[in-house]
C-alpha positions as CSV (number, residue, x, y, z in Angstrom):
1,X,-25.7,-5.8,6.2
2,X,-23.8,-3.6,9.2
3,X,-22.5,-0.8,9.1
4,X,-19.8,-0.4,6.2
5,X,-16.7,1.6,6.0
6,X,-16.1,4.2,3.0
7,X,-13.2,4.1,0.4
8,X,-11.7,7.2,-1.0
9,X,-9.1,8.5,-3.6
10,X,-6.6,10.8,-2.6
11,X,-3.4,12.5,-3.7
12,X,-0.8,13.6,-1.0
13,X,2.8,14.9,-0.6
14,X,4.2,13.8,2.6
15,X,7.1,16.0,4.6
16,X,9.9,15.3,7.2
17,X,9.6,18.6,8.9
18,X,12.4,18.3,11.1
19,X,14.7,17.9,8.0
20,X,13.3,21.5,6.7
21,X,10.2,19.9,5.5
22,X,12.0,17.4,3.0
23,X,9.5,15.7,0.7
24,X,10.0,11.7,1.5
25,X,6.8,10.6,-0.6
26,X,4.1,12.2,-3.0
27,X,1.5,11.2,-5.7
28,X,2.6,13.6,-7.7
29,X,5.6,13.2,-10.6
30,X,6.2,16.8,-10.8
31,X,6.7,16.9,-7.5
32,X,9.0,14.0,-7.0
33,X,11.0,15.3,-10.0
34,X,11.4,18.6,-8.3
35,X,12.6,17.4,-5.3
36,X,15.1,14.9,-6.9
37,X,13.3,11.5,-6.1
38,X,11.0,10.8,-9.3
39,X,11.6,7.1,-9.6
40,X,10.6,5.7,-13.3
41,X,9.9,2.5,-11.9
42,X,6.5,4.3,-9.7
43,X,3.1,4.8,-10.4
44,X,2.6,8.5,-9.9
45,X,-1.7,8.5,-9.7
46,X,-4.1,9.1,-6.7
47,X,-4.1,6.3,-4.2
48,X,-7.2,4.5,-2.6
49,X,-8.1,3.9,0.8
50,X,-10.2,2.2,2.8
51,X,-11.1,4.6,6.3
52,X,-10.0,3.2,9.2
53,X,-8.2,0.1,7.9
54,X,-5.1,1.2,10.1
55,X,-3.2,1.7,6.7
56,X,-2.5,5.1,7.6
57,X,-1.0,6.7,11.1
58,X,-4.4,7.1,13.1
59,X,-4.3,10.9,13.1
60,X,-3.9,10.7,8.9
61,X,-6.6,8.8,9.0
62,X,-8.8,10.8,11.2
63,X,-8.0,13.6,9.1
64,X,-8.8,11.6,5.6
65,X,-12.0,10.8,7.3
66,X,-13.0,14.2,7.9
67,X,-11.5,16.1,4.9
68,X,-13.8,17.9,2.4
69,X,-13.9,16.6,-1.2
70,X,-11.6,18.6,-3.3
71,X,-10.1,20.7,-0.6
72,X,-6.3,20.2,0.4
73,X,-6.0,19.6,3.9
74,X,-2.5,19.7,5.7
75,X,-1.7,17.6,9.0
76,X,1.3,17.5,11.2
77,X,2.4,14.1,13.2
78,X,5.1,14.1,15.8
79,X,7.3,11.6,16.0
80,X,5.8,9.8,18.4
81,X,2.4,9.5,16.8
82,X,4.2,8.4,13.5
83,X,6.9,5.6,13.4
84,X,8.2,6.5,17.0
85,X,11.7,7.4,18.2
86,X,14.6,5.4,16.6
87,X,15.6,2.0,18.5
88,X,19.5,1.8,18.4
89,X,18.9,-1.8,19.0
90,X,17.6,-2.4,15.4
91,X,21.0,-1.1,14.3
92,X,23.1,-4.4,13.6
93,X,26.4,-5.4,12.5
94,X,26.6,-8.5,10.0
95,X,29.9,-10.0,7.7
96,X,29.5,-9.5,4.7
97,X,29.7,-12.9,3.3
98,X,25.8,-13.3,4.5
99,X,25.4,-10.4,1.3
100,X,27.9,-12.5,-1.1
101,X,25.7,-15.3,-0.2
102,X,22.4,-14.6,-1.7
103,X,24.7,-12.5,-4.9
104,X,24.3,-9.0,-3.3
105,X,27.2,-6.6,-3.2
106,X,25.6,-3.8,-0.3
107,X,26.1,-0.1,-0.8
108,X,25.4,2.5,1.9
109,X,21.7,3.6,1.1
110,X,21.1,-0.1,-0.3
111,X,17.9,-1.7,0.9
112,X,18.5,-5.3,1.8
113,X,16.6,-8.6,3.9
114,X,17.8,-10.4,5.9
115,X,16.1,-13.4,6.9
116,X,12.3,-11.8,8.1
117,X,13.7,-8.3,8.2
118,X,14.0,-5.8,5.7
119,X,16.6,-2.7,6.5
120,X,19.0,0.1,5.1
121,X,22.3,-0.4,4.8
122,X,24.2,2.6,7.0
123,X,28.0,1.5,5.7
124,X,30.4,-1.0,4.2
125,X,33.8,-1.6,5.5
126,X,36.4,-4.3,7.1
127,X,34.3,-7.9,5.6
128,X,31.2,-6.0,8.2
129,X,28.2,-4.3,7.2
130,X,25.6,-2.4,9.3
131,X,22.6,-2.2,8.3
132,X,19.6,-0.4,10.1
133,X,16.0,-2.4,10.3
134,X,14.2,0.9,11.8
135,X,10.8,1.9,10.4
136,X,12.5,5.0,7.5
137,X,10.0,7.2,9.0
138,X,11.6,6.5,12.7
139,X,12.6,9.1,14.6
140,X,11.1,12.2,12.1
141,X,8.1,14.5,12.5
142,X,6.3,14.6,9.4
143,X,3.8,17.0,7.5
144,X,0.8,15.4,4.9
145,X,-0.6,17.7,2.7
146,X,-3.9,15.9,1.0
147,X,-6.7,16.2,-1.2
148,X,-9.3,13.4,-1.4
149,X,-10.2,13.4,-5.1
150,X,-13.4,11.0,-4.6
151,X,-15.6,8.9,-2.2
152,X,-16.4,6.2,-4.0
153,X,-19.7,4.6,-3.5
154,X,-20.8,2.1,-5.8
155,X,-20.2,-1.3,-4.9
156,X,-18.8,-2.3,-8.1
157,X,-16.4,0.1,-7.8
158,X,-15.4,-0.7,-4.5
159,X,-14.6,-3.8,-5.1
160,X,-12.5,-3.0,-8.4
161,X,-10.5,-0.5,-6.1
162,X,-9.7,-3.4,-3.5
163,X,-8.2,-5.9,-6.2
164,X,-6.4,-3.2,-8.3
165,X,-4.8,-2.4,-4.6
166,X,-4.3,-6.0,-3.8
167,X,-3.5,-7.6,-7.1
168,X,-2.4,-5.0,-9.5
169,X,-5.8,-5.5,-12.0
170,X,-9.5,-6.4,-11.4
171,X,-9.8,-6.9,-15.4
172,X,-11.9,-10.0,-15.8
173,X,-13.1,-9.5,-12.1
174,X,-17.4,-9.6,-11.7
175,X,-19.3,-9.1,-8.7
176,X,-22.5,-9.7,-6.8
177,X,-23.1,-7.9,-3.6
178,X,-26.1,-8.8,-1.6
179,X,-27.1,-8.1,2.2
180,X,-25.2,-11.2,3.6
181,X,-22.3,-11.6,1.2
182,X,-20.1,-10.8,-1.4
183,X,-19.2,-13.1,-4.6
184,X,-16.3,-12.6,-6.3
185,X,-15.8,-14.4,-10.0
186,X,-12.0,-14.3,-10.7
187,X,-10.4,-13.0,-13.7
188,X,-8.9,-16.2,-15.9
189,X,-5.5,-14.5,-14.6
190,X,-5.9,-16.0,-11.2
191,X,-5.6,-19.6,-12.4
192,X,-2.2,-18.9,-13.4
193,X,-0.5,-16.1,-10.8
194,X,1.1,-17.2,-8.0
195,X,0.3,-13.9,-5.9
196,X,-3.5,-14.2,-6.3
197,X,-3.6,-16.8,-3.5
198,X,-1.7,-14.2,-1.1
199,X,-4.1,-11.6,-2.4
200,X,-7.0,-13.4,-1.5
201,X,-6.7,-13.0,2.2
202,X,-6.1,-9.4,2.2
203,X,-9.4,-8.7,-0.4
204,X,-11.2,-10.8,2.0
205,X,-10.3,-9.0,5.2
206,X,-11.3,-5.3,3.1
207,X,-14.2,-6.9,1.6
208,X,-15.7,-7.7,5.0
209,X,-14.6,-4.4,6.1
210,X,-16.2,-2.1,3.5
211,X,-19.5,-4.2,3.4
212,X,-20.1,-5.2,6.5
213,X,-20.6,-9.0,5.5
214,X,-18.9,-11.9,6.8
215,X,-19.0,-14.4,4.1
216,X,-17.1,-13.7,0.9
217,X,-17.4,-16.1,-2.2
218,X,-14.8,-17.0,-4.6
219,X,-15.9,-18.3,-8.5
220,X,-13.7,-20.0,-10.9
221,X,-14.9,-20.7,-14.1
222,X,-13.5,-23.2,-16.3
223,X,-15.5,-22.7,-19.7
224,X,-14.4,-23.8,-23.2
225,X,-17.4,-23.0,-25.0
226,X,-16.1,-21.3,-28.6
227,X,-16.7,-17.3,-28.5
228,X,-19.3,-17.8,-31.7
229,X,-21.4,-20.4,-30.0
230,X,-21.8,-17.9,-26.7
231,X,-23.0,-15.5,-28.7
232,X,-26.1,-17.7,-30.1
């Protein structure tokens, strides 16, 4: 097996500090809800990550990758080593009937899509809306204060942490990990979701990442043997 990439918990608040350090993101619910952007619909719990997946902005990452267990580490990225500087050209004008036509009254603040792109609308007025398709973060230095909660190290694990990220739940889910691949039995919940087939490529891509293997097995079982008669 090669060499294999590490996985980590980790809770963070993340800053804009050139809006007088504005919070913009955090794991925590007291935090959000003290800053005035708790949103019920979130999952307010310690996040995992997979070191150097390119997930993060590559000095976060460094800085995940070196940070002590337990200790909260802080890290400032300029502008240009984040989302870079605005692009004015990502600012466009569209009527408004494009909104009416897939149902969707816009608002200023509204995030909308448009065909492969996914923006904010800036304002509403005269049948025209503008909408802005630049990366939120563009244009902002920001601030990351973390704490990595956990490496974790069994396999088992691992592998639960990669579905849960990719597919919600690794209920169901058994492994086997040897020095040449990785099998994955699915859950009876893959037979029926739609999004397990999208999922798939990304587990496959951290799979091979994390273990250093380049063959990954799916298993679906089809069984209909009673629950008593297993048990004999």
């Amino acid at each position: 097996m090669a060499d294999a990439k590490k996985i980590v918990r980790l809770t963070y608040s993340a800053y804009f500090t050139d809006l007088d350090d504005k919070l913009f993101d955090t794991t925590d619910a007291e935090v959000a809800k003290e800053a005035g952007i708790y949103n019920e619909k979130m999952d307010y719990e310690p996040i995992t990550y997979m070191v150097g997946s390119k997930g993060f902005f590559p000095d976060l990452d460094a800085a995940v990758a070196a940070a002590e267990i337990g200790k909260e580490t802080e890290v400032a990225i300029p502008c240009e080593k984040a989302a870079g500087p605005r692009n004015p050209k990502l600012i466009e004008t569209h009527p408004i009937k494009e909104f009416y036509k897939q149902e969707i009254n816009p608002y200023p603040g509204m995030p909308v899509s448009l065909g492969n792109k996914t923006g904010m609308v800036m304002s509403v007025g005269a049948g025209r809306v503008k909408v802005d398709f630049n990366n939120h973060l563009a244009g902002h230095d920001l601030l990351y204060r973390f704490t990595v909660t956990e490496e974790i190290t069994d396999s088992n694990d691992k592998l639960k942490a990669v579905i849960d990220a990719a597919f919600e739940s690794s209920e169901g889910f058994e492994f086997a990990v040897s020095d040449d691949k990785v099998v994955i039995t699915e859950s009876e919940r893959c037979k029926f979701d739609q999004n397990w087939m999208i999922a798939k490529y990304k587990i496959v891509s951290d799979v091979r990442e994390l273990f250093g293997v380049q063959r990954v097995e799916f298993v679906q079982v089809w069984d209909n043997t009673p629950k008593d008669a297993a048990k004999e």
